[in-house]
N, C-alpha and C positions, 0 to 999 in steps of 0.2 A: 527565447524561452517563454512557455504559455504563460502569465502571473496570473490567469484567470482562473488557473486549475482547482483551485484550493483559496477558502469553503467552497464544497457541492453542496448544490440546493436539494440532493435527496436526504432530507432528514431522518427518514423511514432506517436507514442502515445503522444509527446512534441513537438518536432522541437521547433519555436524561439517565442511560445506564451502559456504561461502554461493556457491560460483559456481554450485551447481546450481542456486539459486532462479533465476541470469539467463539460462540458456538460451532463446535465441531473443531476447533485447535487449540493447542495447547501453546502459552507464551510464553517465550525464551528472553529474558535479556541478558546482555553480557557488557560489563566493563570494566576499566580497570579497579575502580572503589566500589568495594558492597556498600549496601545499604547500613550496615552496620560493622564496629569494630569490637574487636574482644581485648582486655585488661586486667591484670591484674589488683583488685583492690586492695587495700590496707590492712583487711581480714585475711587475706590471703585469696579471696575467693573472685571465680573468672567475674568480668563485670562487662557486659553488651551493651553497648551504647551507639544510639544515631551517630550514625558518617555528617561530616557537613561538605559544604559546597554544593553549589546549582542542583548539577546533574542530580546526586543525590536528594536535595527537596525538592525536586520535581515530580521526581519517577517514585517517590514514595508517596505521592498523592495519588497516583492508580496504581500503589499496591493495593488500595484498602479499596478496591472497588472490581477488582479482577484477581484471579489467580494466576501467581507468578512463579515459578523460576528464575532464580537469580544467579548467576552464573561470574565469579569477581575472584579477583586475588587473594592469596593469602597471606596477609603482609606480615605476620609473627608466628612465633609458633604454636602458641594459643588457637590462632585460626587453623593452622596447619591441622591440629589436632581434631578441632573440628570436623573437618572435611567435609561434610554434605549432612545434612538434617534441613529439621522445619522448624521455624521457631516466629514467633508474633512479636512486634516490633513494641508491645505495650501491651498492658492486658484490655481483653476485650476486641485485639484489632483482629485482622485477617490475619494468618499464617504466612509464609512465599518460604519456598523451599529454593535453600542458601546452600551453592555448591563454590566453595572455595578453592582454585586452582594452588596446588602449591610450587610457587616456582622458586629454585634454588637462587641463593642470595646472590652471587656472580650472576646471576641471568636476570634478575629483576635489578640488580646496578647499571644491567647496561642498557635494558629495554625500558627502564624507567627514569636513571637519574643521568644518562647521556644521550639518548635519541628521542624519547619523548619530550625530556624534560633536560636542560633547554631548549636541545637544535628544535623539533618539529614545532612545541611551542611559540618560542620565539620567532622562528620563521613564520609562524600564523599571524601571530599577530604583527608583522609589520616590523618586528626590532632589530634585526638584523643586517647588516651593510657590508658592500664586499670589504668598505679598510679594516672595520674592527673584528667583524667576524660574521659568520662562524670559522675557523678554520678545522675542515675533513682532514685527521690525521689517520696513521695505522688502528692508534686505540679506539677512534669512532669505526672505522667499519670492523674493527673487532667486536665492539658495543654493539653496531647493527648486525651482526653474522649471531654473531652467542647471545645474544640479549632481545634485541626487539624481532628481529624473524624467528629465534626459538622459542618466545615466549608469545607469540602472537600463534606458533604452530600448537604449542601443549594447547594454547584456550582454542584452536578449532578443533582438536581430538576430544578434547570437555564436550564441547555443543556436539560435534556428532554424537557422540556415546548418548545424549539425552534424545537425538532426533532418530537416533537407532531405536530406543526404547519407548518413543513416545506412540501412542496408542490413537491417534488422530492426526491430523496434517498439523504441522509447527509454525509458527510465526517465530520467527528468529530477530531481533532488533536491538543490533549491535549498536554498540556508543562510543560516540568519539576517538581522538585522537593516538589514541596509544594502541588501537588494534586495526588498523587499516588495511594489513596484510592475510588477517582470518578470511576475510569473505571468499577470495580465491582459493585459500588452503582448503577450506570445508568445501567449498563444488570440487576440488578434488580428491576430496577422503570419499566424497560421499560417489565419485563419479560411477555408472555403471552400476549401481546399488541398486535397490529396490528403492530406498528413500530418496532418491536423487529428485524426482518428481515430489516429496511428500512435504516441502517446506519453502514458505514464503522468507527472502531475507531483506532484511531493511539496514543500513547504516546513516545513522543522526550524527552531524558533527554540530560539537556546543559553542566550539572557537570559530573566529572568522575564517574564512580561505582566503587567500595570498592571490594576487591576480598571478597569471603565466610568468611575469618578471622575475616577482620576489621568488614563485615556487623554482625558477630554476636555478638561484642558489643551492640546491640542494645536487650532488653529482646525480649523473643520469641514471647509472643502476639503481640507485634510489626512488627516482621520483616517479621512474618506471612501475618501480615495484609495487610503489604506491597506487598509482592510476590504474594499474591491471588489477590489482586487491580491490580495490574499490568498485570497478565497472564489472564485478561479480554478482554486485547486488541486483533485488528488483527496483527495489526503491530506494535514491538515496538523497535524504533532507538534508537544508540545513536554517539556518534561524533567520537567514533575508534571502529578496531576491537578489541581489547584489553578489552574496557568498557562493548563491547559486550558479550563478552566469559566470564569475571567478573560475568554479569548476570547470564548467565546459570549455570556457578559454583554454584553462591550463592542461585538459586532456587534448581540444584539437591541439596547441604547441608541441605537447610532450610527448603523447600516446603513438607511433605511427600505427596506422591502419586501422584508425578508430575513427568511427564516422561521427561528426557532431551536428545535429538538427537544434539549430536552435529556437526555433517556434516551438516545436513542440517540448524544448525541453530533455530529450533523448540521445542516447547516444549508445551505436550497436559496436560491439568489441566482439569477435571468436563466437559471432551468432548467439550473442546476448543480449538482450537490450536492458538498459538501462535508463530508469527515469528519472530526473534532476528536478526537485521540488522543495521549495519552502514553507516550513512549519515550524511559527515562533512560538516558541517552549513556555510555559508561563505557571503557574502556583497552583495548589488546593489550596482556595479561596475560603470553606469553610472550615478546614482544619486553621488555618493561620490566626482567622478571626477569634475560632474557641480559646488559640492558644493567647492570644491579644488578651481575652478576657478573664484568665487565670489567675486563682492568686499569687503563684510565682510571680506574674509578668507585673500584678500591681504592687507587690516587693520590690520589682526592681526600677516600676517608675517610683515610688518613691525616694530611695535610692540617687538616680540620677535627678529628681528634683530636688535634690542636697546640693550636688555639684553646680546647678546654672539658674538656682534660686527663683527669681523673678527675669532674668538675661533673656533677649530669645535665643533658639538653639537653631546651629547650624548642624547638623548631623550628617556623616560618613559611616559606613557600614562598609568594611572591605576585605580579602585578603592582604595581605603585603606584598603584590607583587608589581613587578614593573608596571606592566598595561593595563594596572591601576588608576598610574598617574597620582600618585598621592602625594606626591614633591610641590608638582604645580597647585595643588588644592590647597595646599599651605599657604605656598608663595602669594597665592592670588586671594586670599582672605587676609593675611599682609598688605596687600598693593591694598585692598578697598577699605582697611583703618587708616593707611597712606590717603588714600584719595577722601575719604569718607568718616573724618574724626570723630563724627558725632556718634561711630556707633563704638567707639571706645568706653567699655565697663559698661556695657549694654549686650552684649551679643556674646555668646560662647559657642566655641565650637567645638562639640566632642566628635572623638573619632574613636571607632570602636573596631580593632584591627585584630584578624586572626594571622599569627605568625605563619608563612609559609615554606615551604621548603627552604628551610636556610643550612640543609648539608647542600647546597647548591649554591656557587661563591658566586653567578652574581644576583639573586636572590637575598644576600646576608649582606653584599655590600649595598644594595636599595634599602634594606630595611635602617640599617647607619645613615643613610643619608635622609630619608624619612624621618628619622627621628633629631636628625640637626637642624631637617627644614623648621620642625613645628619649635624646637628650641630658640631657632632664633628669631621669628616670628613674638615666641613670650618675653626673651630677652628688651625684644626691640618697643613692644609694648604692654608690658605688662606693670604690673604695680605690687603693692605689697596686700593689695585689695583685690585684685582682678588678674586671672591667669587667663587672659584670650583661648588658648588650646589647648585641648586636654585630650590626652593620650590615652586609651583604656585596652589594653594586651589581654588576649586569651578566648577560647571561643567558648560564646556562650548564646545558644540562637534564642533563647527564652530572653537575655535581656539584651538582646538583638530588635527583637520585636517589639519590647517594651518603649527603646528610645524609638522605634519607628512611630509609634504613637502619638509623638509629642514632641516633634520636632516641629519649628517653621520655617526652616528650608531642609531639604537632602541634596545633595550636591553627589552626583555620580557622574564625572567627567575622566572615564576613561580611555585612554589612548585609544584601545583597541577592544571590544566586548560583542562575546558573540550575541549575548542576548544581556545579561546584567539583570538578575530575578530582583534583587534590591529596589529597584525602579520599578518592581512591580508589586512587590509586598508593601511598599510603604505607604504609597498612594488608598489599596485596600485596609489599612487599619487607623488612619491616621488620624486624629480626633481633632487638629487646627486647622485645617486648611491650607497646611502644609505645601509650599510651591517644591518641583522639582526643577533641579536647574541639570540638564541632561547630556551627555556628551553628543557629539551629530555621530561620531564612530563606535557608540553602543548600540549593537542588535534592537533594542527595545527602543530607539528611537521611531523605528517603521511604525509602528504602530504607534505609539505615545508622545509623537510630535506635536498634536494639537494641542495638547495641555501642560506642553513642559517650557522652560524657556533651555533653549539648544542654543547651546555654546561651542566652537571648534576646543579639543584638548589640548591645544598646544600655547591657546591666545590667555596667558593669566591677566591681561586687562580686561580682556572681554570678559572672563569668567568673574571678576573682580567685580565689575560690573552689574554681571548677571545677580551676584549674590545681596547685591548694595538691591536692586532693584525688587527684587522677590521679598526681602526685608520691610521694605516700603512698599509692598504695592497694596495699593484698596482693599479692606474687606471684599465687597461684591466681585470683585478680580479672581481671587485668592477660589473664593468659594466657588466661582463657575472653573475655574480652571482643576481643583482640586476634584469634584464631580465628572467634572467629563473624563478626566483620569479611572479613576474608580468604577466608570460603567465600564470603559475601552477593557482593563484588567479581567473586569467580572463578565464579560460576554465573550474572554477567550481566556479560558480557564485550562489549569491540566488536563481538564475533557476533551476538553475544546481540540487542545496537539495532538491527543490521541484519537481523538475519532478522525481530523484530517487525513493522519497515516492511513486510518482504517479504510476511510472512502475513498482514498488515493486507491489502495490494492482491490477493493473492489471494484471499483472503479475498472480498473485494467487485468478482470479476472486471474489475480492472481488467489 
């Protein structure tokens, strides 16, 4: 695989406004969560509000700098109703015209909360083993036949209907894991068309890839299905080189009659080629900062300067889910009061957790044990004066950001992270010199190794360690380390991922 492909030194095709790469096309993205969700409020009246997670704060930092189409599910009936308009994400911003696919509830149970979510999930990241599971019964490939192949095929009938009507060549740039089967469907809705020629497609996955091992847990009609969806694209990312080379592995295993070049990265399927490329996903650096300096966000540092007083602060920022690791993140700030009593009724540790999918049982059984870890952690050292961990439930990215401010450690040691944006928004607003202590198996290591202290996810003495040490280390440490973080973030910005993509396909006239 080439690593040298990506950044190109023609800067001429970006420079400091990604709308000039799209002259003359029109941009499609498609995934499973819009950008936005609809609600009913109190009043009675509909209430639109920001989606969270990664993907979502990513790609809405080149909404406000390009015109989009957004192409995403409709998860209620609210959106159902919706269907398709324009609508701006705040006032003042740009518009992206919001096309919400509506898929029948039986077919988003099984293409979302049985084949996405766990099995492909889980299998990405690493969680899965032949003793405990998965086990493929009738009702999974019923979930895959009615659920993830038809609802992967209604959202490539969506994209065509826009690349039938679009008035210029298409940039199509499909996301992640839950549509892996569209790319093949659409080359053949569109095959023999007139627009067959009229569109560039791309597929970005955000989660890790599984080496050929793990991926062939999955039965063969499956994994098949998957690698031929997928080797439809022109270009297809993902967030390391690593994830990359994963791919190719697991297509030469899986794919027959797929040729795989690994220098260059490519790989020709049914006289297509296919280019295999990493582009690490990262922030709007100065939308984050505005929002850092808010007066929402100095509410809620206040706020949390109630909770850890004069303490330092150990900060987590997470969903609750497995490959989290937020069990051991406990356990291991336990071990280092264990090893490390002086920083007892000195140090707090909040953890600030969005509830996840927990109609998902084992989702809801993590989130009970998460919450037994940090229990007995307080139990074991707490006082009638000092609660070591404090548990904060509910998603709130405004005072998300806030603690990001003002922590002096973040601690993101996740099992398994395709990139882990946290690690990289905190580093940009953080006002102490805040150390990061980083998983070595989160995406955002590649690049933010120099300035993090990287711990394996599994070793809670090491991390125990890590966290004792970052606590203690020198001013002038703190500050060069905390700096060269903050330039690394801010010289590969949401521009930055996007203009990659873009010189990638120029690059290979597409």
């Amino acid at each position: 695989m080439d690593t040298n492909s990506s950044p190109f030194s023609d800067d001429s095709l970006c420079g400091s406004d990604p709308e000039t790469l799209l002259s003359g096309r029109s941009l499609i993205i498609v995934s499973n969560r819009g950008p936005v969700g609809f609600s009913t409020g109190e009043d009675g009246n509909v209430e639109i509000h920001r989606s969270g997670g990664g993907l979502v704060t990513a790609l809405l930092g080149l909404a406000q700098n390009v015109d989009i189409t957004w192409i995403a599910s409709a998860l209620n009936d609210l959106e159902k109703e919706w269907g398709r308009g324009h609508l701006a994400l705040d006032e003042g911003e740009r518009e992206i015209d919001l096309d919400l696919v509506p898929l029948e509830e039986s077919v988003y149970e099984g293409y979302y909360n049985t084949i996405s979510n766990p099995l492909l999930w889980f299998l990405q990241h690493s969680m899965w083993d032949f003793v405990s599971g998965p086990t493929i019964t009738r009702d999974t490939w019923q979930a895959w036949e009615e659920g993830y192949v038809a609802a992967n095929r209604q959202f490539a009938k969506t994209v065509a209907q826009h690349i039938r009507t679009a008035p210029e060549h298409a940039l199509v740039m499909v996301q992640d894991y839950h549509l892996y089967l569209l790319p093949r469907m659409l080359r053949e809705l569109l095959r023999r068309t007139r627009r067959s020629k009229k569109f560039t497609l791309t597929h970005f996955v955000h989660i890790p890839w599984p080496g050929p091992e793990d991926f062939s847990i999955l039965p063969s009609g499956m994994r098949q299905t998957i690698l031929k969806g997928l080797t439809a694209v022109d270009v297809m990312g993902f967030q390391t080189r690593e994830d990359g080379l994963n791919f190719l592995r697991s297509v030469e295993s899986h794919l027959p009659r797929a040729h795989v070049n690994y220098k260059h990265g490519r790989i020709w399927y049914r006289n297509h080629a296919t280019l295999v490329r990493d582009f690490p996903i990262s922030i709007d650096v100065p939308a984050i900062k505005n929002l850092a300096q808010s007066p929402e966000a100095a509410e809620y540092r206040a706020q949390l300067h109630e909770i850890f007083k004069e303490e330092q602060l150990v900060l987590r920022v997470d969903r609750t889910e497995p490959s989290k690791n937020i069990v051991r993140g406990f356990q291991a700030f336990g071990e280092m009061l264990d090893l490390h009593p002086e920083h007892r009724g000195k140090v707090k540790f909040i953890a600030l957790l969005v509830p996840s999918r927990l109609d998902v049982d084992e989702y809801r059984t993590y989130h009970d044990e998460m919450m037994a870890a940090a229990g007995w952690v307080n139990s074991r050292h707490g006082t009638s004066e000092w609660e070591p961990i404090r548990v904060i439930l509910g998603e709130n990215y405004t005072r998300a950001v806030a603690a990001l401010q003002i922590y002096d450690v973040l601690l993101v040691n996740s099992i398994a992270d395709g990139m882990n944006l946290v690690a990289k928004e905190g580093p940009v607003v953080n006002e102490k010199d805040g150390v990061l202590v980083l998983s070595e198996r989160a995406g955002a290591r590649q690049q933010l190794e120099p300035g993090a202290l990287v711990i394996s996810p599994c070793d809670v003495y090491a991390t125990a360690e890590a966290l004792h040490q970052a606590l203690t280390m020198p001013p002038d440490e703190r500050k060069t380390r905390a700096n060269r973080l903050r330039r690394l973030v801010e010289e590969n910005d949401i521009n930055a991922w996007f203009c990659d993509q873009i010189r990638e396909i120029h690059r290979l006239g597409y």
